[in-house]
N, C-alpha and C positions, 0 to 999 in steps of 0.2 A: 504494500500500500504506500503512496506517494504520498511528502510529508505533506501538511497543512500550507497551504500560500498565506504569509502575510499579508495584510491591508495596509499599505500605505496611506494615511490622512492627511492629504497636501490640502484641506481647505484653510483657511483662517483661524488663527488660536488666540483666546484674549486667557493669562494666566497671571491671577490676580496674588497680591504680594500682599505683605504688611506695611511697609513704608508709603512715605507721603512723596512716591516719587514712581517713573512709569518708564518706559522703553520702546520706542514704536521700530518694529523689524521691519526692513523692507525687504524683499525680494530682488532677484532681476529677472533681466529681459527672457520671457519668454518659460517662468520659472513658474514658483508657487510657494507661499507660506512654510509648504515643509521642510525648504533648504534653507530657513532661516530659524526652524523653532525650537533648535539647539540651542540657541543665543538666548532666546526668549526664556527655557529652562530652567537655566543656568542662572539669569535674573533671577526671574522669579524663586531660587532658590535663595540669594541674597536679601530676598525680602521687597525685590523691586516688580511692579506690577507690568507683564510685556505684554505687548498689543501687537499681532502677526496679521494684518489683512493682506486681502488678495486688489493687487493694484486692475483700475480698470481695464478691463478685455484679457485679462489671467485667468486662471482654472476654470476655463472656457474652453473653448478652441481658437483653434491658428486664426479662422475667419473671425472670429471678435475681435483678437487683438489685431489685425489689419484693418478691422473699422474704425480701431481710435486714430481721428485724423490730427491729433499736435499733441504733444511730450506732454502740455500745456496739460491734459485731462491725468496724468499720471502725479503731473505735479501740486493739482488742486487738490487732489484725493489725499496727498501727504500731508497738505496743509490742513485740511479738513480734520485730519485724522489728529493731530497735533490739538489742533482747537479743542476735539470734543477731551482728550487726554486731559486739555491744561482746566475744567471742568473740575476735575476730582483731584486733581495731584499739582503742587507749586513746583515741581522738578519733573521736567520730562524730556527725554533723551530721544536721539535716533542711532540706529545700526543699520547698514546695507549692506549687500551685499551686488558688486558690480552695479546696474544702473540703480540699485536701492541705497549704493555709496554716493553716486552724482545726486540722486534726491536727497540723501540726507545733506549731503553738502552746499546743496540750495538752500534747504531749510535753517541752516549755520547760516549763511551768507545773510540770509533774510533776518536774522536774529529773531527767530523761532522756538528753537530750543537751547538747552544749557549744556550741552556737550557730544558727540559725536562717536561713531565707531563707522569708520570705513573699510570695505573688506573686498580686493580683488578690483580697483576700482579705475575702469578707463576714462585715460581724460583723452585718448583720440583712438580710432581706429586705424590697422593697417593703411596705409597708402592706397593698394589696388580697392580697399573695401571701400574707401571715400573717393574713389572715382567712380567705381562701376555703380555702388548705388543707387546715386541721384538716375542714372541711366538708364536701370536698369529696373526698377522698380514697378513702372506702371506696365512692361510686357511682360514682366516673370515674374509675380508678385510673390511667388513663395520658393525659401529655398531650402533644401530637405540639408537636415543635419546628419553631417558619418562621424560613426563611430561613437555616440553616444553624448553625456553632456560632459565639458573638460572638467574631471576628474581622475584623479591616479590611482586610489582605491577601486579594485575590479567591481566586487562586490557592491559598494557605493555606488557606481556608474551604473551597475544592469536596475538597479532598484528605482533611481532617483526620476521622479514624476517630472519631465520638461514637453513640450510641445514637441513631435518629429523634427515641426517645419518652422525656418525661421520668415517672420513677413519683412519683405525688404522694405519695404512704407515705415514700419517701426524702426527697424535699424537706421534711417532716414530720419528722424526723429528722435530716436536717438543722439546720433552726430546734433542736432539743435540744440537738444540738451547738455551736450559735450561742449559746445562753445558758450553758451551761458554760464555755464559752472565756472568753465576755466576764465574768462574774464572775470571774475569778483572771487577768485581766490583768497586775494588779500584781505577781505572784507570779512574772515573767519577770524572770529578771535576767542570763539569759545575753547574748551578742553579737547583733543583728539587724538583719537588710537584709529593709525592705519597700519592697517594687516596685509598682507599679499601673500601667495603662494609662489616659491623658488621656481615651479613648474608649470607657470599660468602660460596657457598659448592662446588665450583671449585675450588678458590687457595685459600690457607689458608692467612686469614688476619693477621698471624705471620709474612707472608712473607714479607709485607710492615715494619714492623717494621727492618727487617732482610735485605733490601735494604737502610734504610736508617741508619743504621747502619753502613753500609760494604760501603759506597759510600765515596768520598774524597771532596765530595761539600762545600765551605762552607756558600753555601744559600740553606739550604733544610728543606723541611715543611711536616708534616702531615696532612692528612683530613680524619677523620673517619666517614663514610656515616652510621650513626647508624641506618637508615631504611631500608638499599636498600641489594640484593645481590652481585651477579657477575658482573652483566651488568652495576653499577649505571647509564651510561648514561641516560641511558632511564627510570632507576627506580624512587621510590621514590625521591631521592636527586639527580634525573639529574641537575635540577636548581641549585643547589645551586654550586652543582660539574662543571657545568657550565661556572658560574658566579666569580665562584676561579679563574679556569683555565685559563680565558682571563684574570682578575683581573692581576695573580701572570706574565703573558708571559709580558702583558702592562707593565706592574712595569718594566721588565726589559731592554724591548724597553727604556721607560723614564732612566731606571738610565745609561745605554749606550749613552744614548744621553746627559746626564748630565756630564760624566766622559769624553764623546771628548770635549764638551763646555771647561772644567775644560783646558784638554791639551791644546787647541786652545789657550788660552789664553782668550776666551770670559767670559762678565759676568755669576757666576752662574745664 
């Protein structure tokens, strides 16, 4: 008798914490909540409340997400999501992972939230990718993924819920949201951990060094996943990437809470 197939649950997770503080995961392109709600977890193991939705035209099909005609619907949805967070919690964070790293880093530029986790995060694509797709887009609008989604763990890869096909329209909209980001770089000045995988062959692992570079923070840290690809969530160094990520958000809940003690006039 063949074993039991596990059920994958790539919809949206909201995993509620004790603290007066929250965590909104994003996704990327083409992805779903589930390869982000390891992070989410791992908060909420800290005591921090995470909010995993699914970005407009996700855990859908391919033909949804090539209905969203501008980045613009991906980026109101963050904000939105922020708004109703900041609701219940005076501290609320973002994590992305690749184009949920560019949202979260819009959301930082906009001064949105109060500190950052960016993971696998491109600020351009290939050269031949930003030529051919403006081109190429409105005759071949979908383009079938080989060889699974970039990850280095076997088993992580045959499991992990992404779309076959990628919509060239998106990837196209993408690149907008890629030049938006990178122009107001400077304009982060909240706390930030960017993460990259040594084996990402979707954004270049230059690019984290080029984001904390170009950011105005002055609490920002690197993590280099030297086993994992694109996806680390889920890779090799999910744990470990994990275990940071609540680690560095917690640190800054406490030192927020230690800096109004200070005002109040209570003891440290």
């Amino acid at each position: 008798m063949s074993a039991p197939v596990s059920v994958i649950d790539a919809g949206p997770f909201e995993l509620t914490g004790s603290r007066d503080a929250a965590v909104l995961c994003l996704h990327g392109l083409t992805g779903t909540p589930y390869e982000v709600r390891p992070l989410g977890e791992a908060c909420a193991a800290l005591g921090l409340t995470a909010f995993g939705p699914a970005l407009p035209g996700h855990h859908e099909t391919p033909e949804s997400l090539a209905a969203i005609g501008s980045y613009a619907a991906w980026a109101d949805a963050a904000r939105g999501h922020v708004r109703r967070l900041r609701l219940r919690h005076s501290r609320v964070f973002a994590a992305g992972l690749s184009m949920g790293g560019l949202l979260a880093l819009l959301l930082a530029e906009e001064g949105l939230v109060d500190g950052i986790v960016v993971i696998g995060t491109p600020l351009r694509l290939p050269l031949p990718v930003r030529v051919l797709v403006p081109l190429l887009w409105r005759v071949r609008p979908f383009q079938p993924k080989t060889g699974g989604s970039d990850i280095r763990d076997a088993a992580a890869r045959a499991r992990h819920p992404s779309y076959p096909t990628m919509p060239l329209r998106s990837v196209k909209e993408l690149m907008r949201l890629q030049r938006v980001v990178r122009a107001s770089l400077g304009r982060v000045t909240e706390p930030i951990l960017v993460a990259h995988g040594a084996f990402d062959r979707t954004a270049r692992p230059l690019d984290a060094r080029v984001i904390l570079d170009r950011v105005s923070s002055a609490k920002k840290e690197l993590l280099s996943c030297d086993a994992s690809a694109h996806v680390v969530t889920v890779d090799i160094d999910g744990p470990l990437l994990a275990r940071k990520t609540a680690q560095f958000l917690s640190d800054l809940v406490a030192d927020a809470g230690s800096t109004w003690a200070r005002v109040a006039g209570a003891p440290p």
